[in-house]
LUMPASE-408202 format. One line per 3 residues: number of its first residue (from 0); their letters; for each residue x, y, z of N, C-alpha, C, O, CB. Coordinates in pm, whole numbers, padded with zeros to 5 digits. Glycine has a CB too. Layout:
<pts>
NUM = A = X/Y/Z/X/Y/Z/X/Y/Z/X/Y/Z/X/Y/Z; ...
</pts>
This chain:
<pts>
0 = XXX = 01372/13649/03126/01352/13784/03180/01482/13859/03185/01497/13977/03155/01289/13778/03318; 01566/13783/03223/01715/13872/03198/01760/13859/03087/01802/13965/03040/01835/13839/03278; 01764/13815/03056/01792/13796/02826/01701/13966/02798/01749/14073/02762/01627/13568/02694
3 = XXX = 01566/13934/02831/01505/14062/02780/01528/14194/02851/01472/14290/02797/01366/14045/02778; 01610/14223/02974/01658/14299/03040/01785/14379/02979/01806/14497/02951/01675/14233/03144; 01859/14261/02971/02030/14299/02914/01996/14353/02724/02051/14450/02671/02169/14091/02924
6 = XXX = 01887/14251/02650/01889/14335/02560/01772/14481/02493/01740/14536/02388/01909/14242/02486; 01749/14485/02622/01671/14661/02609/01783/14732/02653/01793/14845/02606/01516/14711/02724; 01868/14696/02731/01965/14779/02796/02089/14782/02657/02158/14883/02672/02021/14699/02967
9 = XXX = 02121/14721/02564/02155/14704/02488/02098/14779/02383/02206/14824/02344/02160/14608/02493; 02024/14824/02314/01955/14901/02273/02009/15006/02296/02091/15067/02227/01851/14892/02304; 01947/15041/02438/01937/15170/02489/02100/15238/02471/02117/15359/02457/01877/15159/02656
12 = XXX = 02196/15150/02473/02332/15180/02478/02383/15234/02324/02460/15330/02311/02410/15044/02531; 02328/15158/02211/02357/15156/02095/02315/15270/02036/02378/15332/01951/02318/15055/02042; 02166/15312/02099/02114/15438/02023/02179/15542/02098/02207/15640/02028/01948/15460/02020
15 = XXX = 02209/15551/02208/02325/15651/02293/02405/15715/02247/02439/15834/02249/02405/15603/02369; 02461/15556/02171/02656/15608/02067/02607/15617/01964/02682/15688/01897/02819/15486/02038; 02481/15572/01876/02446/15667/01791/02433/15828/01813/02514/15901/01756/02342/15622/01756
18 = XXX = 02357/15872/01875/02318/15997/01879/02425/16088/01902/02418/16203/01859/02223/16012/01967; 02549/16036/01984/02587/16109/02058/02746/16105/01900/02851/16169/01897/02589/16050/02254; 02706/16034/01828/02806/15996/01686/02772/16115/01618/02854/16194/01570/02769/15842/01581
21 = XXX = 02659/16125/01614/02569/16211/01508/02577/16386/01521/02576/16476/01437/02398/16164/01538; 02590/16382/01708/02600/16510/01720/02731/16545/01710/02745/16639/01632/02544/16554/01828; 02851/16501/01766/02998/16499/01664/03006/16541/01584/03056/16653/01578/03052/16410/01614
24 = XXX = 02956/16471/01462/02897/16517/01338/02919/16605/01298/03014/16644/01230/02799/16525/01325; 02787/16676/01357/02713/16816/01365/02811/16947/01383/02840/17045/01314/02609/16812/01495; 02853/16889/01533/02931/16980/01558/03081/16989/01500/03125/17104/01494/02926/16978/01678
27 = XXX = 03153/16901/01463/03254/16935/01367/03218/16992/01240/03312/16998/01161/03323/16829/01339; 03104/17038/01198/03077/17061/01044/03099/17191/01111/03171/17256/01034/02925/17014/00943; 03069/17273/01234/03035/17418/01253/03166/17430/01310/03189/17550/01305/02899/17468/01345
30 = XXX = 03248/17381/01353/03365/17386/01438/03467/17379/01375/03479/17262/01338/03376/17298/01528; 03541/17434/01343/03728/17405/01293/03809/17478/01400/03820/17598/01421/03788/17488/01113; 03847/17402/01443/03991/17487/01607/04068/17566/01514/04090/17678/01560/04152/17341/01722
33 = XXX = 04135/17538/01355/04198/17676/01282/04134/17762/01291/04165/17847/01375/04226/17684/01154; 04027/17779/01218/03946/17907/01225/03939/17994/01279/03876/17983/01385/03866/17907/01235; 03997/18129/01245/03956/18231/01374/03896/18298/01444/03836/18373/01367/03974/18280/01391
36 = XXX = 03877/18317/01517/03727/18349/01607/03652/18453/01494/03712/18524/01413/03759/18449/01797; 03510/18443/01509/03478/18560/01430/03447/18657/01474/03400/18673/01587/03401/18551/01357; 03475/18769/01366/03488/18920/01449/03368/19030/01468/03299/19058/01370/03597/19006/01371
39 = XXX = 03348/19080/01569/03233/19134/01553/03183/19256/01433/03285/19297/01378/03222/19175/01674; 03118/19292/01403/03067/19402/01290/03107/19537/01357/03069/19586/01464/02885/19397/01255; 03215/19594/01239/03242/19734/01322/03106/19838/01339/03041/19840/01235/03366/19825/01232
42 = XXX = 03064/19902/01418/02982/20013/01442/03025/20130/01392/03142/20167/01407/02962/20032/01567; 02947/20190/01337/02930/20309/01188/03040/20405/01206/03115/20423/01111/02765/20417/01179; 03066/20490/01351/03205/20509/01397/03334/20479/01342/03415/20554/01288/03213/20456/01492
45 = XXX = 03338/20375/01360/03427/20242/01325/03498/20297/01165/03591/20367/01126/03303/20069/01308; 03417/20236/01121/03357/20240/00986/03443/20371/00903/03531/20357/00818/03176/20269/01002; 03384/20508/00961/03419/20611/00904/03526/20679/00937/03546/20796/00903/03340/20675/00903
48 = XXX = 03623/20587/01027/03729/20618/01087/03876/20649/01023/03966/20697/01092/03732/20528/01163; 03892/20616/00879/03953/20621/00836/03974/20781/00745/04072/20822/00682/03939/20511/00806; 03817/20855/00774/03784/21006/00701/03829/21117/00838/03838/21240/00840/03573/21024/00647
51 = XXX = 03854/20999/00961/03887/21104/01066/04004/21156/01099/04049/21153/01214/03855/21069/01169; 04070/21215/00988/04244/21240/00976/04246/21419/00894/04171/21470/00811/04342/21075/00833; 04354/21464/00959/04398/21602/00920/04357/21615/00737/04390/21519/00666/04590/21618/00961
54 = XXX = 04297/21717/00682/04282/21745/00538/04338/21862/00497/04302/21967/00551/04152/21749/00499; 04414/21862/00416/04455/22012/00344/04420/22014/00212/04405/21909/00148/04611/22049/00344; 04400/22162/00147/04260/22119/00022/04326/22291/-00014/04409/22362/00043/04008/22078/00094
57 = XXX = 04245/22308/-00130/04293/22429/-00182/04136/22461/-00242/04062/22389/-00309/04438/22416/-00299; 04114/22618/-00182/03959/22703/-00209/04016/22794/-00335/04120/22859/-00349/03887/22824/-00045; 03896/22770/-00422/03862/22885/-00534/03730/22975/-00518/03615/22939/-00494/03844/22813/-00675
60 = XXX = 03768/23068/-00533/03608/23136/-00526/03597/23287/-00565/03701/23345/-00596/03545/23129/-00364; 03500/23343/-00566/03476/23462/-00637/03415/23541/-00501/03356/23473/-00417/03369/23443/-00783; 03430/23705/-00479/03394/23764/-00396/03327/23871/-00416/03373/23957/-00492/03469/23776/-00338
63 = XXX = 03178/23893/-00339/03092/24005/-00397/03154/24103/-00278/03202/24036/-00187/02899/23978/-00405; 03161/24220/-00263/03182/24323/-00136/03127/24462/-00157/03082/24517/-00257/03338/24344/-00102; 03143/24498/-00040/03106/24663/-00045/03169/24686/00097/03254/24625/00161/02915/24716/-00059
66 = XXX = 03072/24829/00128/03086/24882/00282/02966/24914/00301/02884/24956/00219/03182/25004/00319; 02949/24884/00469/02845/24969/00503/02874/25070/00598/02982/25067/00656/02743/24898/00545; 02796/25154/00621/02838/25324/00738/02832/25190/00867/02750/25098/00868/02646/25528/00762
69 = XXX = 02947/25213/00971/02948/25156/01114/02873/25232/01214/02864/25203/01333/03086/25145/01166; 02811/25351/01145/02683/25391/01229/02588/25339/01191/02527/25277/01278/02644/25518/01237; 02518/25336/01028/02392/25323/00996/02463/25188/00925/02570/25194/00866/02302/25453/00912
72 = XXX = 02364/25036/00946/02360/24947/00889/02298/24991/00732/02352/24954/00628/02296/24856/00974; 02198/25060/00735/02108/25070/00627/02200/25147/00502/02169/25165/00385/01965/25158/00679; 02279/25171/00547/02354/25270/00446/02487/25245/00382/02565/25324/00436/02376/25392/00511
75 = XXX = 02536/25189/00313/02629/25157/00234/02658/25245/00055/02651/25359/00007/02592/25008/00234; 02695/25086/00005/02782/25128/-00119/02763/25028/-00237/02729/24910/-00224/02943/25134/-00080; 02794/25098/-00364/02754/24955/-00430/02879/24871/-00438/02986/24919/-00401/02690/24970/-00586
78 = XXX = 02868/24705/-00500/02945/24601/-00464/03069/24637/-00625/03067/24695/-00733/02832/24425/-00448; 03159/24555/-00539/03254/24512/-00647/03275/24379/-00629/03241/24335/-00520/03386/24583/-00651; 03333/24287/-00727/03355/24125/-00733/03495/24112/-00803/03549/24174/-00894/03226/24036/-00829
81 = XXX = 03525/24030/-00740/03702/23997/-00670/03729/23832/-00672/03632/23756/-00669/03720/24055/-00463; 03842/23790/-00676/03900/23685/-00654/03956/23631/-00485/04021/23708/-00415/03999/23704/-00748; 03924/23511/-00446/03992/23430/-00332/04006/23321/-00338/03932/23268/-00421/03948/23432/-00228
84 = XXX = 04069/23257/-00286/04179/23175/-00311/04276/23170/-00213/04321/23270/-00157/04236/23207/-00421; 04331/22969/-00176/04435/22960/-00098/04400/22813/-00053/04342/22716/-00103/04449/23077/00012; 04482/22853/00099/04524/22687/00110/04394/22664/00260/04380/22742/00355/04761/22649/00165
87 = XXX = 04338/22572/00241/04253/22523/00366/04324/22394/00450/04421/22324/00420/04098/22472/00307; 04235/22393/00566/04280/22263/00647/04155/22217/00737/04093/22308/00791/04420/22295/00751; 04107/22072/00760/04041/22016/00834/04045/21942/00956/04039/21821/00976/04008/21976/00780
90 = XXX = 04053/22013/01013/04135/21949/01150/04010/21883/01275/03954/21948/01363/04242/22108/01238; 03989/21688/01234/03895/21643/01355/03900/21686/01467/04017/21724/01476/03900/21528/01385; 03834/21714/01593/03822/21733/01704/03718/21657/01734/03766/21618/01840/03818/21850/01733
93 = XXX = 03585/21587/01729/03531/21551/01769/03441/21483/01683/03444/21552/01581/03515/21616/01837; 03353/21379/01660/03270/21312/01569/03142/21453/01506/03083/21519/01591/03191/21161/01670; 03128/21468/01422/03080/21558/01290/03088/21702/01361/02991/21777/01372/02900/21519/01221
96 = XXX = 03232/21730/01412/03280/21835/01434/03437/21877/01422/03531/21806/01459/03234/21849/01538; 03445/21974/01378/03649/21995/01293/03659/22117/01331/03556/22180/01353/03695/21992/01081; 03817/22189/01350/03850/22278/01339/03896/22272/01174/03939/22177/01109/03929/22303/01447
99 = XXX = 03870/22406/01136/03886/22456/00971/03941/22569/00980/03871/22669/00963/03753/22477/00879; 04064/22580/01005/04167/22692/00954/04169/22728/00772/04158/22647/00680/04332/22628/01004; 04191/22886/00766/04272/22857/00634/04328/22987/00548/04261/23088/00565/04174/22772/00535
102 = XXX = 04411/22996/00482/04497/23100/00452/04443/23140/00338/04452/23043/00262/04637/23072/00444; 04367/23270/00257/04302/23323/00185/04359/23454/00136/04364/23551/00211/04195/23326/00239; 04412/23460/-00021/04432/23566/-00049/04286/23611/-00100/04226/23532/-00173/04546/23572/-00132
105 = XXX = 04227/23726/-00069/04080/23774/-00129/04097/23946/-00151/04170/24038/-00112/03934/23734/00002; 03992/23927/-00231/03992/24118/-00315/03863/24141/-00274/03769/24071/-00312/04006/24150/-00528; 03850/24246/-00191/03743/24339/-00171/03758/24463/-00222/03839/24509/-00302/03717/24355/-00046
108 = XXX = 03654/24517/-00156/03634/24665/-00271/03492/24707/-00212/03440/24656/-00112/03621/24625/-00485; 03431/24822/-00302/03309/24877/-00310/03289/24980/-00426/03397/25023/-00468/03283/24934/-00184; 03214/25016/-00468/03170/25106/-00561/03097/25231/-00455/03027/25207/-00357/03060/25023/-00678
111 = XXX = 03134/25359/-00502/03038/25465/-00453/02989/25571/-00568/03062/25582/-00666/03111/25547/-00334; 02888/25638/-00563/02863/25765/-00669/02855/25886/-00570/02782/25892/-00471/02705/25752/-00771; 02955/25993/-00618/02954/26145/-00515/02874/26195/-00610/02818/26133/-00700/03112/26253/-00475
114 = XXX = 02869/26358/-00575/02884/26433/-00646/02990/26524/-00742/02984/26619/-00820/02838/26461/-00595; 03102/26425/-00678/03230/26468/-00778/03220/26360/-00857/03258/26409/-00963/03391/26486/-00713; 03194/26235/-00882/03252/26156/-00943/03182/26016/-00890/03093/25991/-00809/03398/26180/-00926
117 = XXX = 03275/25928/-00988/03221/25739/-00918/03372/25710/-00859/03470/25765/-00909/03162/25567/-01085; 03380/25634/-00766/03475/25626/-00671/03504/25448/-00724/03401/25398/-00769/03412/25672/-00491; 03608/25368/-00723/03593/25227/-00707/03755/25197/-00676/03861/25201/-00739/03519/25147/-00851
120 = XXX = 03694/25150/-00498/03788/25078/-00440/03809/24997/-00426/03714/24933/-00381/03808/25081/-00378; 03955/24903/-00450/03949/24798/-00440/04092/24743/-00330/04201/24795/-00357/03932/24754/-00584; 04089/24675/-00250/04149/24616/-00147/04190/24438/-00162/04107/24354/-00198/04048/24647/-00032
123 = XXX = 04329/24410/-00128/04380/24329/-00136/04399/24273/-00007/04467/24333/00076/04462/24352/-00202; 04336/24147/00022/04352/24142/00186/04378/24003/00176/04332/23917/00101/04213/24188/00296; 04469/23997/00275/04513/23804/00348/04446/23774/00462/04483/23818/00570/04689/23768/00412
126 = XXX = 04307/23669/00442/04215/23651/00507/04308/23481/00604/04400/23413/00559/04059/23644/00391; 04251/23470/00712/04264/23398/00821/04182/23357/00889/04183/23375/01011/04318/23436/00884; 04072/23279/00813/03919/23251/00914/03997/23101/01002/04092/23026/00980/03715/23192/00777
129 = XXX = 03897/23117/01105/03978/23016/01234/03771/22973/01253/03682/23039/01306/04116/23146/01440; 03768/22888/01208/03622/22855/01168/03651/22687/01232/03737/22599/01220/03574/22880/00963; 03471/22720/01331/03424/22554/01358/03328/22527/01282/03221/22580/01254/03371/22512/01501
132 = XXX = 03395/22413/01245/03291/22331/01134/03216/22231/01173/03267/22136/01232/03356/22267/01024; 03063/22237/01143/02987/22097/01246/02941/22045/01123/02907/22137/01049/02837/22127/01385; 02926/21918/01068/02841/21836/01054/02706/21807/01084/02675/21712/01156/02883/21779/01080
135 = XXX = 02593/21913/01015/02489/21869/01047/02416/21768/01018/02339/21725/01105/02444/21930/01039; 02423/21704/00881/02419/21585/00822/02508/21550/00783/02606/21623/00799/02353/21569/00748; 02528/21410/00703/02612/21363/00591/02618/21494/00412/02560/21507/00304/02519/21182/00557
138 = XXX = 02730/21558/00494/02729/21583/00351/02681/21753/00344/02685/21824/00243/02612/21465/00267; 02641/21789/00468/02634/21907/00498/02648/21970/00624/02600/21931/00730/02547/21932/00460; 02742/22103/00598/02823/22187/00694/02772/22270/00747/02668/22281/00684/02917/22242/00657
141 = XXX = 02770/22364/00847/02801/22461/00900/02905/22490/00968/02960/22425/01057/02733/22481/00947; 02939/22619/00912/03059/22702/00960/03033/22825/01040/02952/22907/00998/03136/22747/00846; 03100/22846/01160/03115/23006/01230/03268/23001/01246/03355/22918/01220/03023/23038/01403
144 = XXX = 03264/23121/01299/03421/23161/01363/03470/23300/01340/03444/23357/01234/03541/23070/01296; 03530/23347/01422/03651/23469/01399/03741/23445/01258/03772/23329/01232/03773/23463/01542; 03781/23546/01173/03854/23607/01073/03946/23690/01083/03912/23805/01055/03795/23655/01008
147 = XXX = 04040/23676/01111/04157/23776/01048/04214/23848/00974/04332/23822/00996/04209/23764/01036; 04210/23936/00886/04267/23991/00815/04324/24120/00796/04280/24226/00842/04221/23971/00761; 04447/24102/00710/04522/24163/00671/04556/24209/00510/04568/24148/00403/04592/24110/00729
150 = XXX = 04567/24368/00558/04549/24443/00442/04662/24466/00369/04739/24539/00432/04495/24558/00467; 04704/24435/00263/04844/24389/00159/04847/24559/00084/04933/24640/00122/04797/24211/00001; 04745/24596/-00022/04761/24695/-00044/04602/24725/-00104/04513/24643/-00079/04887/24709/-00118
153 = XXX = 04584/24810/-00160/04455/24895/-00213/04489/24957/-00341/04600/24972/-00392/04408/25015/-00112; 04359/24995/-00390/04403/25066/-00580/04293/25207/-00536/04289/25239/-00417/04313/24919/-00793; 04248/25249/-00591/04179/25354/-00593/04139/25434/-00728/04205/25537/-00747/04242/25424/-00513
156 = XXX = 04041/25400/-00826/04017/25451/-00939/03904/25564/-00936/03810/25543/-00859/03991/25344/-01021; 03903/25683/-01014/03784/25805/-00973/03783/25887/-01121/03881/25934/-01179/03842/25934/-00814; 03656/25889/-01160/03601/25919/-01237/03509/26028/-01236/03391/26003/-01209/03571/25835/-01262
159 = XXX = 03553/26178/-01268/03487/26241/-01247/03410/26280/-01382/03379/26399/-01394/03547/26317/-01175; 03383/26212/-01462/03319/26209/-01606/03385/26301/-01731/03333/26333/-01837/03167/26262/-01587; 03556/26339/-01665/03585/26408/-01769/03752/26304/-01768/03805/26252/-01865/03575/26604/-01743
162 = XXX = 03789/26302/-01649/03946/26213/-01646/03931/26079/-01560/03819/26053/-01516/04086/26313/-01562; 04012/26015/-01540/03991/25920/-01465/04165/25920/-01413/04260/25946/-01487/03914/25785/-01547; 04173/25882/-01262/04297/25875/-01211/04234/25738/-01129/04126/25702/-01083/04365/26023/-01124
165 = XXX = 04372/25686/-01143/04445/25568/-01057/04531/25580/-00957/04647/25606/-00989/04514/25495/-01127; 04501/25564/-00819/04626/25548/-00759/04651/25401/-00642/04571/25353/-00562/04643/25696/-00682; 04736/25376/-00662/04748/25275/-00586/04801/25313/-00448/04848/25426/-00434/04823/25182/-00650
168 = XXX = 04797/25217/-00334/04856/25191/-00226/04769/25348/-00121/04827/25429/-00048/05051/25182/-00263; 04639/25338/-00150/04514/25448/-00101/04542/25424/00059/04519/25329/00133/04319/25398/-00157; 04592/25528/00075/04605/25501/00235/04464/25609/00309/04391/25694/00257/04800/25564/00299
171 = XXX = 04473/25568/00411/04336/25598/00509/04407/25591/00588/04518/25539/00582/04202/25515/00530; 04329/25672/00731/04363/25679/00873/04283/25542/00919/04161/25543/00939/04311/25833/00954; 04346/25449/00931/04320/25336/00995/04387/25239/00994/04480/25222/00915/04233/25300/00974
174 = XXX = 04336/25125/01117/04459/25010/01130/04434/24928/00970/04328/24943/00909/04427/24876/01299; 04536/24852/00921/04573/24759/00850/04542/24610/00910/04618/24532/00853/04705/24788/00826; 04475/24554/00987/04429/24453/01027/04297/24457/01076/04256/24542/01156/04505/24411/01103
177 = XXX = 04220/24354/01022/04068/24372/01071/04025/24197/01110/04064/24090/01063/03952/24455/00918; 03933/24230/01209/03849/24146/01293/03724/24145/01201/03633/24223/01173/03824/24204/01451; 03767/24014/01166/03622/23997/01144/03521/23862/01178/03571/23766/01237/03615/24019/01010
180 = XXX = 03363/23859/01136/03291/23724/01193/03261/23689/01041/03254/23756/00938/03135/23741/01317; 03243/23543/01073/03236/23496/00941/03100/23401/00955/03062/23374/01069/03383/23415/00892; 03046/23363/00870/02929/23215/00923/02891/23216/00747/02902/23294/00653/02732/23261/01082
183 = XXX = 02826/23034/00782/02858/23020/00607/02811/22834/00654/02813/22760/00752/03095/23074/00521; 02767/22833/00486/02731/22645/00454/02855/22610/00351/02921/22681/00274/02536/22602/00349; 02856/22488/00379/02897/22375/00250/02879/22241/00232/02847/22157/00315/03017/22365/00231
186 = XXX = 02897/22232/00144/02786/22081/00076/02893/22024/00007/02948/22075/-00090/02627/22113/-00056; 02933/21870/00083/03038/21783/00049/02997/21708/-00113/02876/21699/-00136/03054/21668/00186; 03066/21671/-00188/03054/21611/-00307/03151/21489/-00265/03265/21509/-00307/03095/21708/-00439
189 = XXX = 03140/21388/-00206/03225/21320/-00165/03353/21300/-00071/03343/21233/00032/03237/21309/-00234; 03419/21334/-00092/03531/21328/00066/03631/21459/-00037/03706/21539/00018/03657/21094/00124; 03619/21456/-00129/03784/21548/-00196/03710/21662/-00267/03795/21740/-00310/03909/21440/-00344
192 = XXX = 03609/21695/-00291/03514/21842/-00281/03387/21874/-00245/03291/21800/-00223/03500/21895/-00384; 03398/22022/-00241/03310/22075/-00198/03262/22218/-00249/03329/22284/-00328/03338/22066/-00087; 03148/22256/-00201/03095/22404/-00243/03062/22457/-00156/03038/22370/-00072/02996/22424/-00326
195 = XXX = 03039/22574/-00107/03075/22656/-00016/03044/22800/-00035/03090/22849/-00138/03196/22637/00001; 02949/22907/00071/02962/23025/00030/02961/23062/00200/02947/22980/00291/02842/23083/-00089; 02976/23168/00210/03005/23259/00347/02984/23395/00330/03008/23461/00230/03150/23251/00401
198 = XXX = 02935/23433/00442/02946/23578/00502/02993/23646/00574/02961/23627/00692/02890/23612/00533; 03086/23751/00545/03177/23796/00618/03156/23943/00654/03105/24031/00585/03294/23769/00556; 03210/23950/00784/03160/24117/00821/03279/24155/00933/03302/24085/01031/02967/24134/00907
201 = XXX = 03375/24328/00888/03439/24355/00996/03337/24391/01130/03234/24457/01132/03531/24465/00955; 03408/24319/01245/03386/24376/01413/03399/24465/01378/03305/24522/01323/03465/24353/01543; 03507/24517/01389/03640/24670/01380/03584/24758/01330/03590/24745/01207/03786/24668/01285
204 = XXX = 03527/24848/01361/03510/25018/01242/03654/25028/01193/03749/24955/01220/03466/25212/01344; 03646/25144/01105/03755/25167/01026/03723/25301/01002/03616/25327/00947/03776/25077/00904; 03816/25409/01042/03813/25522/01062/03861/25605/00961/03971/25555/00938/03860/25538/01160
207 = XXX = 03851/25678/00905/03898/25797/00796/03864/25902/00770/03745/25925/00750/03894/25779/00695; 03952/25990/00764/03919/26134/00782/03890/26193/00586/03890/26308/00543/04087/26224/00885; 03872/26080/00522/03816/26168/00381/03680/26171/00429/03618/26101/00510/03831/26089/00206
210 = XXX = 03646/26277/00352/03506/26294/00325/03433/26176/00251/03336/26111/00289/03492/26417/00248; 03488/26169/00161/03400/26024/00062/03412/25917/00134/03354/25826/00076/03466/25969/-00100; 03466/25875/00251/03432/25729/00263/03442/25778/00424/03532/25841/00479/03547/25586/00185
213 = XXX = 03286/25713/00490/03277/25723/00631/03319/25667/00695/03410/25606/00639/03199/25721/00677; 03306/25632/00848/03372/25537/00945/03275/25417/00868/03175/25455/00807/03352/25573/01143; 03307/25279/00872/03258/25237/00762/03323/25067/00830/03413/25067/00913/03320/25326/00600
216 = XXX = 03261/24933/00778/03268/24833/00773/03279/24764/00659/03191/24790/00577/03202/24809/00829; 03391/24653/00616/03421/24565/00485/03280/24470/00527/03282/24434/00645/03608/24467/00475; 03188/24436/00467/03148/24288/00421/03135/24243/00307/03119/24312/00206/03045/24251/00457
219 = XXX = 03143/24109/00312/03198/24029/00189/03091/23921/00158/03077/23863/00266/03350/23956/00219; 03006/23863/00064/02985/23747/00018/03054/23641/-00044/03110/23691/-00142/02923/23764/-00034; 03077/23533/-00039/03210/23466/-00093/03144/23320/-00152/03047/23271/-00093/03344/23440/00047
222 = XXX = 03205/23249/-00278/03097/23193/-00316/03248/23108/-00393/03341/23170/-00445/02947/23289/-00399; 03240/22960/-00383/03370/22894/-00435/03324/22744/-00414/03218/22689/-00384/03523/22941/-00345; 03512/22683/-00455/03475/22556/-00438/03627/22500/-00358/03734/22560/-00348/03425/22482/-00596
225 = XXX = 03584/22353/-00305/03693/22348/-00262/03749/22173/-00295/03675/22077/-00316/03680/22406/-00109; 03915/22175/-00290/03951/22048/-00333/04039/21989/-00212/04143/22048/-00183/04029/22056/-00474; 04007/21892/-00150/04095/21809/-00074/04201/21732/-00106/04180/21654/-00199/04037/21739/-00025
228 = XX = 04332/21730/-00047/04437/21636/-00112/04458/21505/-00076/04524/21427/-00144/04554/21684/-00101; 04397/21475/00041/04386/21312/00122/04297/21301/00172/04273/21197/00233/04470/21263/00224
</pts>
């Protein structure tokens, strides 16, 4: 009876340091103390963190314009189309939201028909939109913001169907700097371009004592592309 005691207990001991051999084993196959801990999976944030840095980029684009009367919306002028161009910047502030500064040389203008003649003005202006840019999706923008600009010089061509005169540097009774609002889409092509159009309209009336051109507002359609450098 003790023979058969000591060897169940014997047994019981052997399959013990088996099992307990086996799980050793086990656990050294999953275990190396070199190894370094493993790291958790960055979160999408994370991830896109490296697109969350200052951008400077250079805009091309073409500009439709006119005027309209700053009394009557309904009443304007026909368009002229112009060149803009310059240097942009993307400045993060917040996850799918940026400040977007940027320095714009652009040509406005308008076409009119009097009864003396066809009128076609054209204006050279250094634009300054100070624009927030949101991220509404991946890959698409919206833009608002205040505009700045400044008026460099003007041409003035008039056609009264027998001569035509040119004069440059068309001065008017009014300020040389205009307020304006801007709002506008663009659609990313990857991280280093984009396409882009906007609408632009002076706050500011603009006052002048000719007869041919009333108290009166610049707006602009603007239609381009743009290239990022980092």
């Amino acid at each position: 009876m003790v023979l058969y005691i000591k060897t169940t207990t014997m047994k019981k001991i052997h399959l013990l340091a088996l099992f307990l051999l086996f799980a050793g084993s086990v656990s050294a196959q999953y275990y190396d103390p070199n190894r370094p801990p493993r790291q958790r999976p960055r979160r999408m944030a994370e991830r896109q963190r490296p697109q969350d840095q200052v951008q400077v980029g250079l805009a091309l684009g073409i500009n439709t314009s006119n005027i309209v009367d700053a009394n009557n919306s309904y009443r304007g002028t026909g368009t002229v189309t112009g060149f803009n161009g310059g240097l942009t910047f993307d400045v993060p502030v917040a996850y799918n939201f940026s400040f977007a500064p940027e320095v714009l040389y652009s040509q406005k203008g308008y076409f009119a028909e009097t009864v003396d003649g066809n009128l076609t003005q054209r204006y050279n202006f250094i634009d300054v939109p100070l624009l927030a840019k949101f991220k509404i999706v991946p890959g698409f923008n919206f833009l608002i913001g205040p505009q700045v600009s400044f008026l460099a010089s003007s041409n003035t061509t008039f056609d009264n169907g027998f001569t035509v005169t040119n004069q440059n540097n068309y001065n008017y009774n009014g300020s040389n700097v205009f307020i304006d609002g801007v709002i506008g889409l663009s659609v990313d092509f990857g991280r280093y371009v984009d396409l882009h159009t906007r609408y632009a309209i002076d706050l500011n009336q603009t006052t002048s004592n000719s007869t041919v051109i009333p108290d009166y507002r610049n707006q602009t359609w603007q239609f381009g592309i743009g290239f990022k450098f980092n």
